[in-house]
Structure formats: structure tokens, C-alpha cells
C-alpha positions in Angstrom: 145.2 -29.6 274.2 145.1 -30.2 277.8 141.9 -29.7 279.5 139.7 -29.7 282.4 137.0 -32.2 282.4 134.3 -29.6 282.9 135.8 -27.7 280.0 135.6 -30.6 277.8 131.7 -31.1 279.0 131.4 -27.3 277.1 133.6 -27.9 274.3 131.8 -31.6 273.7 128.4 -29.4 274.0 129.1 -26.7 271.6 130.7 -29.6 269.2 127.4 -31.3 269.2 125.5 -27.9 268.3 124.2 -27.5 271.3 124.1 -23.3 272.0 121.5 -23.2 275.1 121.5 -25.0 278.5 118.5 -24.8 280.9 119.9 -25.5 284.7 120.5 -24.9 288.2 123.9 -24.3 289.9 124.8 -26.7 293.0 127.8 -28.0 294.7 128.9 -30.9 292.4 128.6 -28.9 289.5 130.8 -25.5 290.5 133.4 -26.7 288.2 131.0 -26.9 284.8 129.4 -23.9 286.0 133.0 -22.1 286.0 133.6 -23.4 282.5 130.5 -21.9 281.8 131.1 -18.7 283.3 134.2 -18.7 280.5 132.4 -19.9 278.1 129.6 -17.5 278.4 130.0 -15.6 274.4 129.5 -19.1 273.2 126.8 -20.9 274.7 123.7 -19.8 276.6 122.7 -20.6 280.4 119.4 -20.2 281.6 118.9 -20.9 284.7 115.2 -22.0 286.1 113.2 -21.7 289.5 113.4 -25.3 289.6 115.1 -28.3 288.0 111.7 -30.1 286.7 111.0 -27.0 285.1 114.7 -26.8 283.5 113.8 -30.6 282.3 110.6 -29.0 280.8 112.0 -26.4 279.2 114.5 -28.5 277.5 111.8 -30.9 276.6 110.0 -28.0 274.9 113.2 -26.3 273.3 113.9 -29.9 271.2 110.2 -30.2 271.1 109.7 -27.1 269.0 113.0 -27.1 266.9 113.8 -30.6 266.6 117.4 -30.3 268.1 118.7 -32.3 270.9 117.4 -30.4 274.3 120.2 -29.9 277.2 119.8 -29.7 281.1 122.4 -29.8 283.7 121.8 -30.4 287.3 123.8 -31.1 290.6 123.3 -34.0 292.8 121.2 -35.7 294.7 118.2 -33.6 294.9 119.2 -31.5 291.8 119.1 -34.8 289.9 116.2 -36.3 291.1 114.0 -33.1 291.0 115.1 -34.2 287.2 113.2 -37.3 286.6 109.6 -36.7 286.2 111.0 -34.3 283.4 112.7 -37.1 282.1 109.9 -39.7 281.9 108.3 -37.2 279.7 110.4 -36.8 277.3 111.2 -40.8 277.6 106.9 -41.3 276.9 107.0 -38.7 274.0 110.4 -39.9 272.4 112.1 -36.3 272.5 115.8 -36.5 272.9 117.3 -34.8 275.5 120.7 -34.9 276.9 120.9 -34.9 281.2 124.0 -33.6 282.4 123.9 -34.3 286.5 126.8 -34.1 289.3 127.4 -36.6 291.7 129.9 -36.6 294.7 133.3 -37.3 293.7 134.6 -40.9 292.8 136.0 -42.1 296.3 132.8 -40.8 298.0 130.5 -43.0 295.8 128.1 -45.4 297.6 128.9 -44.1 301.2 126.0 -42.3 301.7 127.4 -38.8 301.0 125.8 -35.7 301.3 123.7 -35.0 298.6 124.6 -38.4 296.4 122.1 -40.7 294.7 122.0 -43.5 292.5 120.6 -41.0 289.6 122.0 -43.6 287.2 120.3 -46.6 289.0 117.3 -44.4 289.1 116.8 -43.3 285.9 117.2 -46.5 284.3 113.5 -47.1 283.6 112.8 -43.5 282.2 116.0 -43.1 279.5 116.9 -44.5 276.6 120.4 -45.0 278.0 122.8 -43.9 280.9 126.0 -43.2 281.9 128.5 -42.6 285.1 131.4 -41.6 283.8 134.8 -42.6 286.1 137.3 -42.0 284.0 138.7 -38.6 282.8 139.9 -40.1 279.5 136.3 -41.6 278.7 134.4 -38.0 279.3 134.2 -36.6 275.7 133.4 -39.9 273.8 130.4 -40.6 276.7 129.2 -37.0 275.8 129.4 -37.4 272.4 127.5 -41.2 272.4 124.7 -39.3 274.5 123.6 -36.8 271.8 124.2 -39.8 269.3 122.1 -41.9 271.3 119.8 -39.3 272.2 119.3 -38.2 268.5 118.9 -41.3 266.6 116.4 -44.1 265.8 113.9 -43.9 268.4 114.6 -40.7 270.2 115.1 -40.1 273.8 116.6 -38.7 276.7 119.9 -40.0 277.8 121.6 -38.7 280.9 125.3 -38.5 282.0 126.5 -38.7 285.7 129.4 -36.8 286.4 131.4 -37.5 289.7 133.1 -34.1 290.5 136.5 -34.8 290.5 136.1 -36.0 287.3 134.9 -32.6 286.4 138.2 -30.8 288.0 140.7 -33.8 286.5 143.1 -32.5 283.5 143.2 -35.0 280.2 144.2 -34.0 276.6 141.7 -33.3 274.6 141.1 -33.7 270.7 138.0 -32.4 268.8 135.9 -34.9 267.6 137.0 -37.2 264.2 134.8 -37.0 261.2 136.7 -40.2 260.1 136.2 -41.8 263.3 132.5 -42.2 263.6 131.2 -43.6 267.1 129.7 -47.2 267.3 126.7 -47.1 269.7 125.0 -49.9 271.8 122.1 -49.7 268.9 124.1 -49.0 265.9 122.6 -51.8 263.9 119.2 -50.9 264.8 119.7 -47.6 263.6 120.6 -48.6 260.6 118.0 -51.2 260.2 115.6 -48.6 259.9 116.5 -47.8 256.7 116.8 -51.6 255.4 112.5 -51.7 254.3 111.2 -54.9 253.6 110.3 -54.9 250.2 107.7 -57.8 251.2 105.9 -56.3 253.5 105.8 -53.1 251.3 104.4 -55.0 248.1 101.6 -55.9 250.9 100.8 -52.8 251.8 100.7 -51.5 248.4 98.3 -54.6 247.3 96.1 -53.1 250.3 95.8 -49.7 248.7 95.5 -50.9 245.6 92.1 -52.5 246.0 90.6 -50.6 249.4 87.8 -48.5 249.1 87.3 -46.5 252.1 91.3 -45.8 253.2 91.5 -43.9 256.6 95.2 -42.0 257.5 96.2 -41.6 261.5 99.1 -40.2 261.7 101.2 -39.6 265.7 104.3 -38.3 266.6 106.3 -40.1 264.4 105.7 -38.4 261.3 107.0 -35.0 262.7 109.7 -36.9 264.4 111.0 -37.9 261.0 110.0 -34.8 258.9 107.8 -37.0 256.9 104.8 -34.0 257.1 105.5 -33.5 253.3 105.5 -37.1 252.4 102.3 -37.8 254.9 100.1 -35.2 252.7 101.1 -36.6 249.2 100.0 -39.9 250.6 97.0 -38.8 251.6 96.4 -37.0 248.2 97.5 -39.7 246.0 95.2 -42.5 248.1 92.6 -39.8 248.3 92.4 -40.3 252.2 91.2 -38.6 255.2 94.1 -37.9 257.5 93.7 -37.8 261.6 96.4 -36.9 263.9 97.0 -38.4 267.6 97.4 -36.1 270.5 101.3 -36.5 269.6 100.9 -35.8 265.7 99.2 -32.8 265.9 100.9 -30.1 263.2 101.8 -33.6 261.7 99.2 -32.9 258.9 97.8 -29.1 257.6 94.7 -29.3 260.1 93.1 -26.0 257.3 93.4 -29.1 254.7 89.5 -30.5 254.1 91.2 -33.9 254.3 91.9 -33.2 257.9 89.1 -34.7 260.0 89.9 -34.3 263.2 91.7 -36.3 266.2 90.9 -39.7 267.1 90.8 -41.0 270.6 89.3 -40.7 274.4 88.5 -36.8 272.6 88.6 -36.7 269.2 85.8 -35.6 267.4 82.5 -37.6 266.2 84.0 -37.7 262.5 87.3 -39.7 263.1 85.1 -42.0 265.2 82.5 -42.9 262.7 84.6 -43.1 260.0 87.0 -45.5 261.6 84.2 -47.5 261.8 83.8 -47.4 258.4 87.1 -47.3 256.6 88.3 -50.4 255.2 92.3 -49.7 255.5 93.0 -48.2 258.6 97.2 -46.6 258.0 98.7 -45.7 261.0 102.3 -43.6 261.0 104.3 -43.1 263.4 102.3 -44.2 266.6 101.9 -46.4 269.7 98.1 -47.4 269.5 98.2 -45.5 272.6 94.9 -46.9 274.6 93.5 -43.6 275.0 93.3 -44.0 271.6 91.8 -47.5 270.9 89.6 -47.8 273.6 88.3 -51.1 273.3 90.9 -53.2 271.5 88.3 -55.8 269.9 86.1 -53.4 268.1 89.4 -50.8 267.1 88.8 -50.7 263.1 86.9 -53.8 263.1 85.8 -53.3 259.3 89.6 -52.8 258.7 92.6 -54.1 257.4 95.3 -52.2 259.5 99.1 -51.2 258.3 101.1 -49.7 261.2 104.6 -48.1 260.4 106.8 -47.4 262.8 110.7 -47.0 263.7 110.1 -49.5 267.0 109.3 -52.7 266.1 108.4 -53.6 269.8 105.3 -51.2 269.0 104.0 -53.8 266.1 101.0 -55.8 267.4 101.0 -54.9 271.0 97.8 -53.0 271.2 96.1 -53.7 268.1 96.8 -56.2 265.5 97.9 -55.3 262.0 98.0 -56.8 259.1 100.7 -55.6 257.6 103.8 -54.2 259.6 106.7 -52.0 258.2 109.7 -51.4 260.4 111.4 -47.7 259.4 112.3 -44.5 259.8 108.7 -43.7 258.4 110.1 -40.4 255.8 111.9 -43.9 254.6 108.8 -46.0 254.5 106.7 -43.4 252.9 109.2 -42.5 250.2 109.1 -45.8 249.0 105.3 -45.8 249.0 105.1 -42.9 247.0 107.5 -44.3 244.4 104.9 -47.2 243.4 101.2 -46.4 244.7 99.3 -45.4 242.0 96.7 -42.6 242.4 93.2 -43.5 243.9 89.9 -41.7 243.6 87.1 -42.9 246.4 83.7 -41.6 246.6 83.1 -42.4 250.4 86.2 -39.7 251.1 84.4 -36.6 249.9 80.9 -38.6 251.7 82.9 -38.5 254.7 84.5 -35.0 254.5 81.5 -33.3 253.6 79.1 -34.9 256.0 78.0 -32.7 259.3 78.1 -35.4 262.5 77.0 -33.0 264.5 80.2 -31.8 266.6 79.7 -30.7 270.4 79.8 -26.9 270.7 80.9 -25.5 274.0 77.5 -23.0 275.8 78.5 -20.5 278.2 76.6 -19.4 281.5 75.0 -16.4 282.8 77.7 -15.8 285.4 80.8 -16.9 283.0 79.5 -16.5 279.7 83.0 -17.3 278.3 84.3 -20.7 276.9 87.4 -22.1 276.1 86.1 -22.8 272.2 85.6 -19.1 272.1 88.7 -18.4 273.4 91.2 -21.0 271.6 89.2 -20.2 268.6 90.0 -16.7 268.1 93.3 -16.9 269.4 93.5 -19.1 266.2 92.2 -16.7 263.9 94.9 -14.0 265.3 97.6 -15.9 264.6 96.4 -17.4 261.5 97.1 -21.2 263.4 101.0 -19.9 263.1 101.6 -20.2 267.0 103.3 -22.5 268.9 101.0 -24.1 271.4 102.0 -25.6 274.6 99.8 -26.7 277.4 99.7 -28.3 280.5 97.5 -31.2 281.4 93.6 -31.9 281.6 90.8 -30.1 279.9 93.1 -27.3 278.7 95.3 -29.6 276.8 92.3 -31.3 275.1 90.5 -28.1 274.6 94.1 -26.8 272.6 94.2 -29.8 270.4 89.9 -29.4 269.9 89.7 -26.2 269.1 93.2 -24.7 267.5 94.0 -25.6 263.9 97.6 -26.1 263.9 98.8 -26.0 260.0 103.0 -26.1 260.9 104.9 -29.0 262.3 106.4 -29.0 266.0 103.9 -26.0 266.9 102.3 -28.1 269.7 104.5 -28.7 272.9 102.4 -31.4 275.4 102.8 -34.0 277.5 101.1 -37.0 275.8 102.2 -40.5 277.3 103.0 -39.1 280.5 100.9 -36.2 281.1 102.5 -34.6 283.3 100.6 -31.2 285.1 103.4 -29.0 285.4 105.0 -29.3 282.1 103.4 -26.5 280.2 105.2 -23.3 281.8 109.0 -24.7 281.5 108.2 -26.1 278.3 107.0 -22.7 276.5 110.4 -21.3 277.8 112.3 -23.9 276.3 109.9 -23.5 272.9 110.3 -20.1 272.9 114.3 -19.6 273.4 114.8 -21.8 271.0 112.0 -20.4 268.6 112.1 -16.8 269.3 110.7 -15.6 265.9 107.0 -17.5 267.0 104.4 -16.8 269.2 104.6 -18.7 271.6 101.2 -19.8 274.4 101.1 -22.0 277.0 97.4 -23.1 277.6 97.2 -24.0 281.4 94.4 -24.7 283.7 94.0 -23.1 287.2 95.1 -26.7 288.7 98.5 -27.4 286.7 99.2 -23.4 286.7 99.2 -23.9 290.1 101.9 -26.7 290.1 104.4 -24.8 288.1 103.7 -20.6 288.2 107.3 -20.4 289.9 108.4 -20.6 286.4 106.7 -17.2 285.9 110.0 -15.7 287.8 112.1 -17.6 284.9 109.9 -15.7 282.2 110.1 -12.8 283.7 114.1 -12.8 284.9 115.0 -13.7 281.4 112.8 -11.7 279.3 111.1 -14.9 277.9 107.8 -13.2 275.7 105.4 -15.7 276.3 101.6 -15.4 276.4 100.9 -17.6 280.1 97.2 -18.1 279.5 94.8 -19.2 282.9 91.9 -21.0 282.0 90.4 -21.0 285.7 87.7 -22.6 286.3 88.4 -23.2 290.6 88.7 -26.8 290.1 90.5 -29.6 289.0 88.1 -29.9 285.5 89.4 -33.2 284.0 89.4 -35.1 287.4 85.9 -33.3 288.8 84.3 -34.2 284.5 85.4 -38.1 285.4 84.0 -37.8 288.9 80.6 -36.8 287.7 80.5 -39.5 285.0 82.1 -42.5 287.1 81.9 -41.6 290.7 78.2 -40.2 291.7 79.8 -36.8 291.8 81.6 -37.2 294.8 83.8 -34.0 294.1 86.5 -35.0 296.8 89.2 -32.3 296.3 88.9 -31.4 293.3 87.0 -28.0 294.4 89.4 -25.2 294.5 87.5 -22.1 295.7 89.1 -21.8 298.4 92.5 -20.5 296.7 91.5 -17.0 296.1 94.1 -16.0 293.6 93.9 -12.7 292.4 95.8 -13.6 289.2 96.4 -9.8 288.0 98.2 -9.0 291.4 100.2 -12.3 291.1 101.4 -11.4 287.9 102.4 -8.1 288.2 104.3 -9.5 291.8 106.5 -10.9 288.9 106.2 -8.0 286.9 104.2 -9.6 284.1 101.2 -7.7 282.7 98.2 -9.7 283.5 94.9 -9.3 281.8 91.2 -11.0 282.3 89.0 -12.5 280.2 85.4 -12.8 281.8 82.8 -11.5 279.0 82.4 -12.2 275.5 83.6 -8.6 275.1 87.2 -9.5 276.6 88.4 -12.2 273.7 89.1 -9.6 271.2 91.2 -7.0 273.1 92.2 -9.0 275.3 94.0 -11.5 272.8 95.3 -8.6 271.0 96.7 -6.5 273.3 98.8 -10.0 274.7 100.1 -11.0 271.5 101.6 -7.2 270.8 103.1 -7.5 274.2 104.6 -10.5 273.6 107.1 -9.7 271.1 108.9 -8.1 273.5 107.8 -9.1 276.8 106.0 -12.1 278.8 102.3 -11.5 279.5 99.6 -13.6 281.1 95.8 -13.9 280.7 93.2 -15.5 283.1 90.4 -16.6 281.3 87.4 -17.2 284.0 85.2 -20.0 282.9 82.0 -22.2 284.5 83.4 -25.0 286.5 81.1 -27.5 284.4 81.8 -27.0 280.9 83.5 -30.4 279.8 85.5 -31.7 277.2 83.5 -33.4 274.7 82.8 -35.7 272.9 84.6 -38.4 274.9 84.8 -41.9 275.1 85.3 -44.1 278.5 88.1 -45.4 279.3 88.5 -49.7 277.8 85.1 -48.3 275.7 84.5 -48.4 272.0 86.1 -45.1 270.1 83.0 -45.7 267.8 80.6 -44.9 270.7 81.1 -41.0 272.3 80.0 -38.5 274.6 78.2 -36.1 273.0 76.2 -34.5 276.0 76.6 -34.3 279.7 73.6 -33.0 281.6 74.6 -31.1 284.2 72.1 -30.1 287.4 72.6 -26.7 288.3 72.1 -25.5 292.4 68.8 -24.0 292.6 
């Protein structure tokens, strides 16, 4: 059948699955948003308060269901308001499919009004990109983006679309099952499933005789599905399991194997017993260096095996001894077929030992803190929520302090971290998720970079529980600026904003609640999650400006050496 070209961008999109769109209307992309207005029974459009937070929120919609997120966006500004969405997704390998307009063909390169190079731009932050000129190619180029987007090591992947392109008439022909597409990366893609047996036998040989094994498990493993493969591993090696920032829901964090995350803020347990553990496994992760710290004295009693689906990842931070190129539900399958079943002593040492956690004190004037907070919010949902967050103290406090049992129930930016992405992206979670409870933990600082998103919420319906932890300043920044810069607090003081958050949220007709005593938690949590089935609510939670996020370890320090304590002087 003969169609127009932004008819076959709808009919290509609900071909690949793809029922939801986040977006913002604009001159190069009147034509697709026609075909949309036709196509309206069929696939979903909502449209945002600004194209970053579109890119959030479908960052956050594949985040939490593990389908291919879609965002469309016009030119030139519209498309580049796009790319520090993109760069977080690109960082946290979520796939993600950009549809942008551009001016039409003969316009291209002149300097138009409201044309960029989004292609030429974006190259750094995608997995791949495409202009498409030609009517005829359209279909196929949507169709390689979701393959592209979807497959070995996922990522976003954004098509340009010139406009008359968009209005241009071409046959059209559903996609052939018997005709599968070839990609740029084809044979990596399958590669991933070709394991060496060699460098398995190693890594078994490894388990086999270790005594003090050690699991870390990152994004990977819930990238792959692997979560069920991850805890028999972990059983049959008798291991205790930690999760990156990324892997978190990776592994049941109510399992007593679960000790915690390792890193910059991960608790005093993963830290001393990676500096104990003689087999160090790591799934599914970059050896990000908020992670290793110091890279000479990373597992320095330890053999390490790293498995991973990028190969480029093998050896660049740390050095392994063993490396496994896979999808890593591949590589563990094949584990589990031969390791035998281990019983070590030092595990149930490790896991029953007390090291002596920090526990967050509150102040006479805000005698709330976050633990309190996150930790009861916990309990009320029975760790069954999906958690997003923005960036800082708030993100680390939601990984610290709520025990997330279910995979792809924590939405954050990890590589990136990007302030700002919380809000969009606990849209996006939620639409496509609308059966959970969904949070976004923010703090005052990145709330403040993205609370136009509250109109989205609000406009759409979206029930999500916005939750304020405001402490009037910039926590993460001011925490490093005590500890590295003689407490020279430039800027990062923000009493001088005076929001009154209850007013601001009822200005977008959002019920908005405050937490300020003990006393609050309680009703306060459950009178927000019983609005929130049908209706979006916010909470400010009012903290002391100096409660930190402990333990922590220096940046380029040893993980085996953390904060536990941070004296703080008090004014008068």
C-alpha cells in the first residue's frame, strides 16, 4: 500500500511493539504528528513540558519494563534539548529509539531556521545514527534502529528525519519474518552467544578450589534477565552477592547473602570483604571508578573473573584473570551446567558479622532523616516499588537504605548522573508500569532542575509519589566541599529560594504533604501511597543540611578504607 512517510514512521513503530511515545510537537514534525492524530486508538502520545524530560521519561519507561523506549522531537532546538537525555541512556546501556525532524532535504546545511547537525552531534552519545534521504529507505532505517537499539549492548539510537521525507508517498510492505535485517554489528551480536569453552573451564577451575568467593553483580545481569541464574550461582558457590549502583534489584537485597553495595558508598561489609575474598566475580559491569577507587589495591587478595557482553570493558579498569565475553544469562547458564556445589565457612563469618554500619542522627530543629524516611517507605511497600531518583545524596540514600527484592525497580542515572532525570523518568516508569508504585526520590537541588515535569504528571494523570528531600542546599556538592575544600560552601547554599512546596504543588494541582517530625513518616507515607493509585502526589521531606552520605570513600582512594564519621561544627 501506498503511504506517507510519516505514516510509515507509525506503522514501522507499532510493528516494532512500540504502543507509547513521549514528545513535543514542532514545525518539522507536523506531518508525524498528523499521522499520529490518526493513529491515536493505536498508539499513545504524551506529550512533556520539555524535550529532556520526554528523553527521561523514555529512559525510565525501557528502564522499568525492559522494552525499547521512544521519543520524537522536532529540530534544531527540539533535538538538541534531546541529548543530555541521550547520553544517559548511552552511559546506562538502555535502548531507546530518537525520532527527530530536520528541515527538508534541499534546505540541509544552509543554515536554515531551526536545522542542526543532530546526527553529527549525537555521534558520541548513540550507539548508532541515521539521516534518512530517501523515501524508499524510511521503514528499513526504523526497523534497524529498534534492532540496533535492542540488541547486544543496548543503546539509544536516533533517526533524523528531513520533512519532506515525512510528507513523500512510497509503497509500503509490513515487515518480512523471512527477511531478517543484517545490522552494522550483526556478527557481534551473535558472538555473544559463541562462549569460550577455554576461558570457562578457567573460571570453573577458579571456583573449584577458592575459598572465600565474593559475587558483584551491575546492570548487566538485569539487562539480560540473568536475576534467576545470578542467585543459583550464588547458592551453589555459597557466595555473598553485591550489586553496583546499576545492578541494584539485580539480586533479592531481603536474601542474607546480599551484603550490600560496593563503591564510593557502599556499605562497610562489601568493603572489607573485598579485601578478603579470594575470587572476586563480576557480572555484567564496567569497573566503574566510583567503584574501584584505587585500581592497585581493588581485590588485591583476589583472583578476578569479569563477564561481560562488551569486550572493550575486559581489562580497562582492573585486570582480570579470567575474561568471558557473553550475553551473561549465556555465560551463567553454562556455569551452572558444570560447577559443582561449594560450602565455605568465611561466607556465613562474613554474613553474620556486625561492621558497624553508619546510622543517620537527626537534629533538634529537623529531627527527621532520610534513613527514617526511605526506610519505612520500604516497609509500606514491602521493597515492591519502583524507585527512581534524581542525582546526589538522594540517589545514594535510595540505594542505602531501600531494599529492592524485584528487578528493573530502580530507575537512576549511574554513568552519567544527570540532576534532572528523576521526574521524566518516574513518568516514563510509571506509563509503562502502571500496576506499581511508583517514587521518584529527588533532592531540593535536582527537583529544582526538573519540577516543570510536575505539569506532565499532573496533565496526564501520571500517579506518582514526587518525594522532596530538602535540605536548602546542594548536599552532595556542599558533603565534598567540607571534606576537600575547607568548607568554602560557594553556591551550594540555597536558603534564599523560599519555596513553599505545598503551594507549589497544589499551583499544579498535586496534593502536597510535609514531613518535618518523626510523627509525619507514618501518615504521611500512607496517605501518599493511597493517593497514588489514582492520582500524582508530592511529599517534602525537611531535613538538616549536614546529614551526609556515609560511609564513603575519596575519590582515586582505596574501597577498603571508608568514611565512617564526619564531625560536623555546629554555629554557636
Amino acid at each position: 500500500m501506498v503511504l506517507t512517510g510519516s505514516d510509515i514512521i507509525v506503522e514501522c513503530l507499532l510493528e516494532q511493539g512500540a504502543d507509547t511515545i513521549f514528545g513535543y510537537p514542532g514545525g518539522a514534525v507536523l506531518n508525524i504528528y498528523d499521522s499520529l492524530y490518526k493513529y491515536s486508538g493505536k498508539i499513545r502520545h504524551i506529550i512533556t513540558s520539555h524535550e529532556q524530560g520526554a528523553c527521561h521519561a523514555a529512559d525510565g519507561f525501557a528502564r522499568a519494563t525492559g522494552k525499547t523506549g521512544v521519543v520524537l522531537a522536532t529540530s534544531g532546538p527540539g533535538a538538541t534539548n534531546l541529548t543530555t537525555g541521550l547520553a544517559t541512556a548511552y552511559m546506562d546501556s538502555v535502548p531507546l529509539v530518537a525520532i527527530t525532524g530536520n528541515v527538508s532535504c534541499d534546505l540541509l546545511g544552509l543554515d536554515s531556521f531551526q536545522e542542526v547537525d543532530i546526527t553529527g552531534v549525537t555521534m558520541p552519545i548513540t550507539k548508532h545514527n541515521f539521516i534518512v534521504k530517501h523515501i524508499d529507505e524510511l521503514a528499513d532505517t526504523i526497523r534497524l534502529a529498534f534492532k540496533i537499539a535492542g540488541s547486544g549492548r543496548k543503546g539509544p539510537v536516533l533517526v533524523d528525519i528531513p520533512k519532506d521525507i515525512t510528507a513523500a508517498k512510497c509503497d509500503y510492505s509490513p515487515a518480512d519474518p523471512e527477511k531478517p535485517l543484517i545490522i552494522p554489528e550483526m556478527s557481534k551480536i551473535r558472538d555473544i552467544y559463541n562462549i569460550s569453552e577455554e576461558e570457562l573451564s578457567k573460571a570453573l577451575e577458579l571456583i573449584e578450589n577458592c575459598e572465600k568467593p565474593y559475587i558483584y553483580a551491575g546492570g548487566g545481569v538485569i539487562s539480560s534477565g540473568a536475576e534467576e541464574e545470578l542467585a543459583k550461582l550464588a547458592d551453589v558457590c555459597d557466595a555473598p552477592v553485591s550489586c553496583s549502583l546499576m545492578g541494584q534489584g539485580a539480586f533479592d537485597q531481603t536474601n542474607r547473602r546480599y551484603i550490600g553495595m560496593l563503591g564510593m558508598h557502599g556499605t562497610v561489609k562489601a568493603a572489607a570483604a573485598l579485601n578478603e575474598c579470594d575470587l572476586f566475580i563480576g557480572i555484567g559491569t564496567r569497573f566503574s571508578d566510583r567503584v574501584i577507587g584505587e585500581p592497585a589495591v581493588f581485590g588485591r587478595h583476589a583472583k578476578i573473573i569479569h563477564i561481560d557482553i562488551d569486550p572493550a570493558e575486559f581489562n580497562k579498569n582492573v585486570e582480570a584473570k579470567v575474561t568471558i565475553k557473553g550475553d551473561v544469562k549465556a555465560v551463567l547458564e553454562k556455569l551452572l551446567e558444570r560447577v559443582t556445589q561449594k560450602k565455605n565457612p568465611w561466607t556465613d563469618e562474613l554474613i553474620e558479622k556486625d561492621f558497624g554500619e553508619p546510622v543517620q542522627k537527626g537534629t533538634k530543629d529537623f529531627p527527621v532523616t532520610p534513613q527514617a524516611v526511605i526506610e519505612r517507605l520500604d516497609e509500606l511497600t514491602s521493597g515492591n516499588a519502583v524507585i527512581a531518583t534524581e542525582v546526589g545524596q538522594n540517589q545514594m540514600w535510595a540505594a542505602q537504605f531501600y531494599r529492592f527484592k524485584n528487578t528493573r525497580s530502580f530507575v537512576s542515572s549511574g554513568g552519567l548522573g544527570t540532576m534532572g532525570f528523576g521526574l521524566g523518568a518516574a513518568i516514563g516508569a510509571k506509563v509503562g508500569c502502571p500496576d506499581k508504585t511508583v517514587v521518584n526520590i529527588a533532592g531540593d537541588g535536582s527537583f529544582a532542575m526538573n519540577l516543570n515535569e510536575l505539569i506532565t504528571a499532573s496533565a496526564h494523570n501520571i500517579p506518582i509519589i514526587e518525594m522532596v528531600i530538602n535540605n536548602s542546599v546542594l548536599g552532595m556538592v556542599r558533603q565534598w566541599q567540607r571534606l576537600f575544600y575547607n568548607k568554602h560552601f560557594s553556591q551550594t547554599t540555597l536558603d534564599n529560594r523560599h519555596i513553599d512546596y505545598v503551594k507549589l504543588g497544589e499551583s499544579f494541582g498535586i496534593k502536597t504533604f510535609v514531613i518535618a517530625k518523626n510523627e509525619d513518616i507514618e501518615p504521611v507515607l500512607t496517605k501518599a501511597l493511597e493517593i497514588s493509585k489514582t492520582a500524582p502526589v508530592m511529599i517534602e521531606v525537611k531535613i538538616d543540611r549536614d546529614i551526609n552520605v556515609l560511609p564513603m570513600i575519596p575519590a582515586g582512594k582505596p574501597i577498603i578504607d571508608p568514611i565512617t564519621s564526619i564531625e560536623i561544627e555546629r554555629e554557636g
